[in-house]
C-alpha positions in Angstrom: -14.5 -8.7 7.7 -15.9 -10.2 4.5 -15.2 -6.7 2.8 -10.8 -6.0 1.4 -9.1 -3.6 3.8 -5.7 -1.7 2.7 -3.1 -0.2 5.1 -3.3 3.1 5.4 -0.9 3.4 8.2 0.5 2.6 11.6 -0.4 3.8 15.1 3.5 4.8 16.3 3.0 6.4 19.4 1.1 8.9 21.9 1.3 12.4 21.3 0.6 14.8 24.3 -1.4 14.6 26.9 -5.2 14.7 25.4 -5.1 11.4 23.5 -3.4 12.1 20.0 -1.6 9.2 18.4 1.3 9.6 16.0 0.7 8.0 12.9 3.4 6.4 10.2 1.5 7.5 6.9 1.7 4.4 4.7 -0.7 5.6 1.7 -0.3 8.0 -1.1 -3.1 9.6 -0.2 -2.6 10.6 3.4 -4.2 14.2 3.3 -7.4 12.3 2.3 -7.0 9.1 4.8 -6.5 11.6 7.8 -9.0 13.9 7.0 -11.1 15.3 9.3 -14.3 13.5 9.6 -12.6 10.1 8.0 -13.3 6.9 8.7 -11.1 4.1 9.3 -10.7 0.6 11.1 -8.0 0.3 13.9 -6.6 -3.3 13.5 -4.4 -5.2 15.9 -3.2 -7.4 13.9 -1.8 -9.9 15.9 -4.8 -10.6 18.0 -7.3 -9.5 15.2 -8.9 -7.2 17.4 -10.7 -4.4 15.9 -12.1 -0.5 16.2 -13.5 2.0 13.7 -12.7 5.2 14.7 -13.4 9.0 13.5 -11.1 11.3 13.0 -11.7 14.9 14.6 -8.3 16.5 13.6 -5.3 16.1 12.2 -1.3 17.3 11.1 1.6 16.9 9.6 4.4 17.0 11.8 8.1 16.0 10.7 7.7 12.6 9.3 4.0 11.1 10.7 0.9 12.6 11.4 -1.2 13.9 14.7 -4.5 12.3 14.3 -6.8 13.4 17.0 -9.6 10.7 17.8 -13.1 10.8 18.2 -13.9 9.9 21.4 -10.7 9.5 22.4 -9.8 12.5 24.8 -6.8 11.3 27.4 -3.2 9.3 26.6 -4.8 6.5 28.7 -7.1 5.7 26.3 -4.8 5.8 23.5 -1.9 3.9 25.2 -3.0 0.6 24.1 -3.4 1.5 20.4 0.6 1.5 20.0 1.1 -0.9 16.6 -2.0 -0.9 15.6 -3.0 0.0 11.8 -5.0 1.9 10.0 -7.2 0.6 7.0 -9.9 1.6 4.8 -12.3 -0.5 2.9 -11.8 -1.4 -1.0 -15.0 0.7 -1.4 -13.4 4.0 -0.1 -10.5 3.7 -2.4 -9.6 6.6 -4.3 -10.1 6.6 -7.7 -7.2 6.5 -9.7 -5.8 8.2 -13.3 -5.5 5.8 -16.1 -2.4 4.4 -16.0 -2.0 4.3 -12.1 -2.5 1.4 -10.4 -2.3 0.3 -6.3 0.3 -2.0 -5.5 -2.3 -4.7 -4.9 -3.8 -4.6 -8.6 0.1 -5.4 -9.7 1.7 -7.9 -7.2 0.4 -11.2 -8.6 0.6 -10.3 -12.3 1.7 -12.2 -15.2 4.5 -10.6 -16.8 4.7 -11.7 -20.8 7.0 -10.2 -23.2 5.6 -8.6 -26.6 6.4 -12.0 -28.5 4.7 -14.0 -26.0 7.1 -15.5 -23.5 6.2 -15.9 -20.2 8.6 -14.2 -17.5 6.8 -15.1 -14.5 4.8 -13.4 -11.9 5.0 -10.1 -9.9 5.6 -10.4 -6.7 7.1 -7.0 -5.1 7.4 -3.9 -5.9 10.3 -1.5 -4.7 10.8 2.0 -5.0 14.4 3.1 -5.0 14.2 6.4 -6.3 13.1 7.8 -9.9 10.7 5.1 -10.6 9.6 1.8 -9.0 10.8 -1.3 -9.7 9.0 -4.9 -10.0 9.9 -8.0 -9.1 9.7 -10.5 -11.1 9.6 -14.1 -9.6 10.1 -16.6 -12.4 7.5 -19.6 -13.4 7.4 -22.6 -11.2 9.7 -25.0 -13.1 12.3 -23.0 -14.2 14.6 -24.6 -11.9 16.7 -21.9 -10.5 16.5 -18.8 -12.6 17.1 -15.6 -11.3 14.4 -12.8 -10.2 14.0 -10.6 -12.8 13.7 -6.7 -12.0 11.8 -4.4 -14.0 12.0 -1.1 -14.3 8.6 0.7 -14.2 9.2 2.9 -17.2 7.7 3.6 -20.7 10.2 2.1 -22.6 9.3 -1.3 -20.8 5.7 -1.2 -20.0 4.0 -2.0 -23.0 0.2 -2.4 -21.3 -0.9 -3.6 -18.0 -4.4 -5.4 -17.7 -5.2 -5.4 -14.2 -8.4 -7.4 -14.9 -6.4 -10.8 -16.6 -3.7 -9.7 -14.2 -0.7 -9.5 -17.4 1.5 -6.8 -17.9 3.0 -6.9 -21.1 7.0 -5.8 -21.4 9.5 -4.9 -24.0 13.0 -5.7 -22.8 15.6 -3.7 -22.7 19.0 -4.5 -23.5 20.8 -5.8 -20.4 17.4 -6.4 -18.5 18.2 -10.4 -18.5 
């Protein structure tokens, strides 16, 4: 697997009798990733075992999604599959709006403020509620600062550069 793969989502369960697995949507795009006719690769990925699979059918239902499996016709078959993920390739990536941006193009960032000093480097993001939130880990020698968290807003972003991997900020007052 030479090529990046992203988590899509999580094989939770069996559904039924005819092979359907119950799948934890982790993706923003899930009405794309579980299309019918999609492809993805199964992963275990605590013996690295792997399966690409089609998928023939799916649904919504309460909080994960029915995915019916090419090939894949009995529970038997499925059975095994419990814990597995789901990933797609970097190529099939959707294309995003400027100004959106997949959690791998942020975690890893340099975060600088507007006058040029160096906060440190992204390394989570959480989403509470109205808007995410970075983490901001702080440089290696700052003895023992405090994680800095960011709110993902306009009045703090000031430009991200996903190519030289900096986000520039404006602080808030309070923020530090």
């Amino acid at each position: 697997m030479s090529e990046k793969w992203f988590t899509v989502g999580k094989v939770v369960n069996t559904h039924g009798l005819r092979g359907e697995v119950k799948v934890l949507s982790q993706t923003d795009f899930a009405d794309v990733r579980f299309a019918a006719g999609s492809k993805l690769l199964m992963l275990n990925e605590e013996s690295g075992a792997s399966l690409e699979v089609k998928i023939v059918a799916s649904r919504a239902h309460k909080n994960v999604y029915i995915l019916k499996l090419e090939g894949f016709d009995d529970i038997n078959l499925v059975e095994k599959y419990k814990g597995w993920v789901l990933k797609v390739s970097e190529a099939n990536l959707v294309e995003l709006d400027e100004g959106e941006y997949y959690y791998h193009e942020i975690i890893g960032c340099r975060v600088e403020t507007e006058d040029g000093e160096e906060l440190g480097t992204i390394s989570e993001i959480l989403s509470p509620g109205a808007n995410d939130v970075w983490v901001v880990a702080p440089p290696k020698g700052q003895g023992k600062k405090q994680q800095l968290l960011l709110p993902v807003i306009d009045d703090v972003l000031i430009s991200v550069n996903t190519q030289e991997k900096l986000v520039t900020v404006r602080l808030m007052e309070g923020l530090i």
